[in-house]
C-alpha positions in Angstrom: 5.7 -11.5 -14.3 2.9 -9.2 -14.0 2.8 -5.6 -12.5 0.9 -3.5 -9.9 0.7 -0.2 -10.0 -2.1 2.0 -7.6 -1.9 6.0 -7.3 -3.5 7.4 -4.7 -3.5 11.4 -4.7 -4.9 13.1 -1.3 -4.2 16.0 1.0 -3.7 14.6 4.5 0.2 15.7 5.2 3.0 13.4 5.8 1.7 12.3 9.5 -1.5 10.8 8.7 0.0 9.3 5.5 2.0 7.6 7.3 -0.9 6.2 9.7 -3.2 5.2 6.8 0.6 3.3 5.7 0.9 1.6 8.6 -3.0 0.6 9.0 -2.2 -0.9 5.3 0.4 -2.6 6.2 -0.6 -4.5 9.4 -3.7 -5.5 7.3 -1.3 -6.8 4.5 0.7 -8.7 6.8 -2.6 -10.5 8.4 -4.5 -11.0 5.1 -2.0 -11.6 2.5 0.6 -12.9 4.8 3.2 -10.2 3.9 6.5 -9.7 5.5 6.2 -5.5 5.3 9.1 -3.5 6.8 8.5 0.4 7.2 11.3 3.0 6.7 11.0 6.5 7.4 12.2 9.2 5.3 12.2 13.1 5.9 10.0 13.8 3.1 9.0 10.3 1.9 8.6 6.6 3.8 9.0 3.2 2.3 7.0 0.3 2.9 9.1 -2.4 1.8 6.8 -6.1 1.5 6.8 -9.3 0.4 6.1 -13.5 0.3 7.0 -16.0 -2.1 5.6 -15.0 -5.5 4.7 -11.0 -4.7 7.5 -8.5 -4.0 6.9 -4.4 -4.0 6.8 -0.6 -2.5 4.4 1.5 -0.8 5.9 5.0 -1.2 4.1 7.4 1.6 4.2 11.2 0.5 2.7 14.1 1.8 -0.1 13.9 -0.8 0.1 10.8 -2.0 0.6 7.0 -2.1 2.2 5.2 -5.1 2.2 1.0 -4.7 4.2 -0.9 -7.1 4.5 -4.7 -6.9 6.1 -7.1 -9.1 4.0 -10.9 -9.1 5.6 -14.2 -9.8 4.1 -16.8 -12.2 1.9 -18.3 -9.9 0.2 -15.4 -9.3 -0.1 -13.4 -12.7 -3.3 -15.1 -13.0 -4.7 -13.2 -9.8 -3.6 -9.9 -10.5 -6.4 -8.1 -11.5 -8.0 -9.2 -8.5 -5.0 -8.6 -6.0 -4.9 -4.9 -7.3 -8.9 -4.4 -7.1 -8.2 -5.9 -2.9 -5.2 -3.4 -2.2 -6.8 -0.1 -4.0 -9.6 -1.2 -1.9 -7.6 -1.3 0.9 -6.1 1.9 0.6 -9.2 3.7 -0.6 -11.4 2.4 2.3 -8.1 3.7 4.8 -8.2 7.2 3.2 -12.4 7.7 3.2 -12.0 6.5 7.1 -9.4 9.4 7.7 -10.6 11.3 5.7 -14.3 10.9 7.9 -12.3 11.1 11.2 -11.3 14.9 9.7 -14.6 16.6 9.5 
C-alpha cells in the first residue's frame, strides 16, 4: 500500500475552507469517481472518500487542509501522479478564493 499525504496551510477561516472542501470534493467525485461524504465539525470537518483501491480524509480547518489517503496495489504505481492531481486540485481551489478575496 502506498500513502498520500498533502498540507495545505492558508488563512481563509473555517467558512470558506469549507467551500474550497466541497468544490474539491464534487470535483473528486466526477474525475476520480469517488464516493466523498462531508461531516461537519465545530472547529474541524471531515471529508470522508473513497472507490475500490483508494480510501482517505480531507481534514478542513480554519487554516488549513491536511489529505491523507491510503492506495491499494493496483494503484501504488500511480501515486506520485494522483498526489501531483489532488495538490493541484486543492492549490488551484485556494489561488481562485484567494483571487475572489482581493
Amino acid at each position: 500500500m502506498s500513502a498520500i499525504h498533502i498540507h495545505r496551510h492558508h488563512q481563509l477561516g473555517l467558512p470558506q475552507a469549507r467551500e474550497i472542501a466541497r468544490q474539491w470534493a464534487h470535483k473528486a467525485e466526477r474525475k476520480f469517481d469517488l464516493r466523498c461524504h462531508y461531516l461537519n465539525g465545530d472547529t474541524q470537518d471531515t471529508v470522508r472518500f473513497e472507490r475500490s483501491g483508494i480510501q482517505g480524509t480531507l481534514q478542513v480547518r480554519a487554516d488549513q487542509f491536511e489529505l491523507a489517503a491510503q492506495l491499494g496495489f493496483l494503484f501504488s504505481a500511480f501515486a506520485p501522479r494522483i498526489e501531483a492531481e489532488i495538490a493541484a486540485q486543492i492549490d488551484s481551489l485556494l489561488q481562485a478564493q484567494i483571487h475572489h478575496r482581493h
